[in-house]
N, C-alpha and C positions, 0 to 999 in steps of 0.2 A: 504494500500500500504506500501511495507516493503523497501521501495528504500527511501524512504528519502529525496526526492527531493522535489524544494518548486515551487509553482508557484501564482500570483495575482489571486485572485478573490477579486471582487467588494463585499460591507457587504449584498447588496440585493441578488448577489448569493449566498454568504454564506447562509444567511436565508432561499433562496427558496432552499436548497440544503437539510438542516438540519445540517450543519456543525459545529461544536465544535472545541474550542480550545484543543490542544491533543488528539482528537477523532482521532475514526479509519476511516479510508475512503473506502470505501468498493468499490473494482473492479468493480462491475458491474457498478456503480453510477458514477464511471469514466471515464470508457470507452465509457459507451451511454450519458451520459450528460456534462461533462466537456473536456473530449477531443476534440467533436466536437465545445463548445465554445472557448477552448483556439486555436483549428487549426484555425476559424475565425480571432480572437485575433490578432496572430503571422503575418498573411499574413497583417493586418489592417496593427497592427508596421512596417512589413517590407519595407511596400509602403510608409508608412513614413517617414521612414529613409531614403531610397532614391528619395526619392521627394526634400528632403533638399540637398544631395550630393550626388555622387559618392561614391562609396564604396567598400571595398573587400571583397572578400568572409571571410577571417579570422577575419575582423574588425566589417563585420556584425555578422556573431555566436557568439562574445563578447558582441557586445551589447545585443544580447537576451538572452544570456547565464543566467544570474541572474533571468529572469522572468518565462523563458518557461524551461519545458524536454525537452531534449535531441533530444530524437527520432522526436519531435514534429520540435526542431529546421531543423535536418537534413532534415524534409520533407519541410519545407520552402523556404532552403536553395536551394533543388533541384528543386523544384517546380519554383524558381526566378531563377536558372540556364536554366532550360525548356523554359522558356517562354522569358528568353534573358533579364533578369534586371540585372542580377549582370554577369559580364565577367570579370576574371582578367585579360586577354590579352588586353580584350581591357580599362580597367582600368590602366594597366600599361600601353599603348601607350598614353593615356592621359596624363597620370602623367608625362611623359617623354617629352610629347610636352610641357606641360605648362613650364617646370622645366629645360629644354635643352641646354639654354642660361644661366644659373644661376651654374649649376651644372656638377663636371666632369661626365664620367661613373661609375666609382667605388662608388662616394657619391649617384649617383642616385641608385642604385643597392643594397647598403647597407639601403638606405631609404626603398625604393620598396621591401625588404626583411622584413622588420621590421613591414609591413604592413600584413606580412605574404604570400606576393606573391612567389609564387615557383620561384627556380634559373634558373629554363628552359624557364620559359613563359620570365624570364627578360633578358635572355641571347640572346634569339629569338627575341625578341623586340628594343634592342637593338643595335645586327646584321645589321638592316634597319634602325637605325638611324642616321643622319647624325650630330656629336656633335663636334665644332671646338675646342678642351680642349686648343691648341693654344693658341687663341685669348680669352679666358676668363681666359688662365693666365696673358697673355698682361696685360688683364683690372686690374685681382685681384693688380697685380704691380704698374699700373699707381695709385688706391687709394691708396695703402701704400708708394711712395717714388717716387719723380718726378727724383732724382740721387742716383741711386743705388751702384753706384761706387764707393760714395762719401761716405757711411755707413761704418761703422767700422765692422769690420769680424763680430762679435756679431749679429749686426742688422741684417747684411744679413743672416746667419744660422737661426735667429727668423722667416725671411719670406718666408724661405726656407721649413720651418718645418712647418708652416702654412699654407704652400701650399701643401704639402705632408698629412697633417692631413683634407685638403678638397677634397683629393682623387686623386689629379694628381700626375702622374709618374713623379717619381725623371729626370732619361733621359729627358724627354720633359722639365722639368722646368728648367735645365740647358743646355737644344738647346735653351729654350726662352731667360733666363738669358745670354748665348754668342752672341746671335744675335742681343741683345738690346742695350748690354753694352760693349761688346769688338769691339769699332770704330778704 
């Protein structure tokens, strides 16, 4: 094989195989013997890995990425699509419920991206979600500062920008900030 790709085998298949270090691996010996054990192999891990968690589809190809091919991974990949183990839509409504009360939209969006979830599945999901960014600026305020008023310009631009850096809109954190603090 001239592709250069690496994958695990156990030293007892090495042996039953004929394998050598630097050896040539010869097509035929691949495709009838070792691909059908590494496509076992792949679907074993995959039920493993989501046996332990939830997963996304981007987060699962990384983790197989380093052990299996390619093409091996994509038919796994599809194979757990088929049969409904891995859904990013409904991955990302999970994610979004546990995370809802914690997190504006933009931080959850930017997490749920990074997980390699597409911008449509989180935009649609999202859409129908009900998330009061409000009241979990309220709260983010009440642990930083029981008198807001009473901070000196500095302080407040500090929790201002803090709050801006955890994904809520400037506008809303200053209708929160008027309505708190201007009695």
């Amino acid at each position: 094989m001239e592709d250069g790709f690496v994958f695990a085998l156990y030293k007892s298949e090495i042996r039953q195989f004929n394998l050598y270090e630097d050896g040539i691996l010869d097509e035929e010996l691949y495709y009838n013997n070792i691909v059908p054990l590494l496509r076992t192999r792949i679907k074993k891990r995959l039920l493993h890995i989501l046996v332990v968690r939830d997963i996304s589809e981007a987060d699962l190809r990384n983790k197989l990425t380093n052990d299996y091919p390619g093409e091996l991974i994509d038919e796994a990949v599809f194979w757990a699509k088929k049969n409904h183990y891995i859904d990013d839509g409904e991955y990302a409504r999970n994610y979004i419920e546990a995370r809802k009360d914690k997190y504006s939209k933009k931080k959850l969006k930017y997490k749920l991206m990074e997980k390699g979830i597409r911008k449509e599945i989180i935009d649609r999901v999202l859409e129908y979600t009900d998330i009061d960014e409000r009241k979990l600026i309220i709260e983010e305020l009440d642990k930083k500062t029981i008198l807001y008023r009473e901070l000196n310009y500095d302080k407040q631009q500090k929790i201002i920008a803090s709050l801006l850096r955890k994904g809520y809109e400037y506008k809303l954190i200053q209708e929160v900030l008027e309505e708190r603090f201007d009695d």
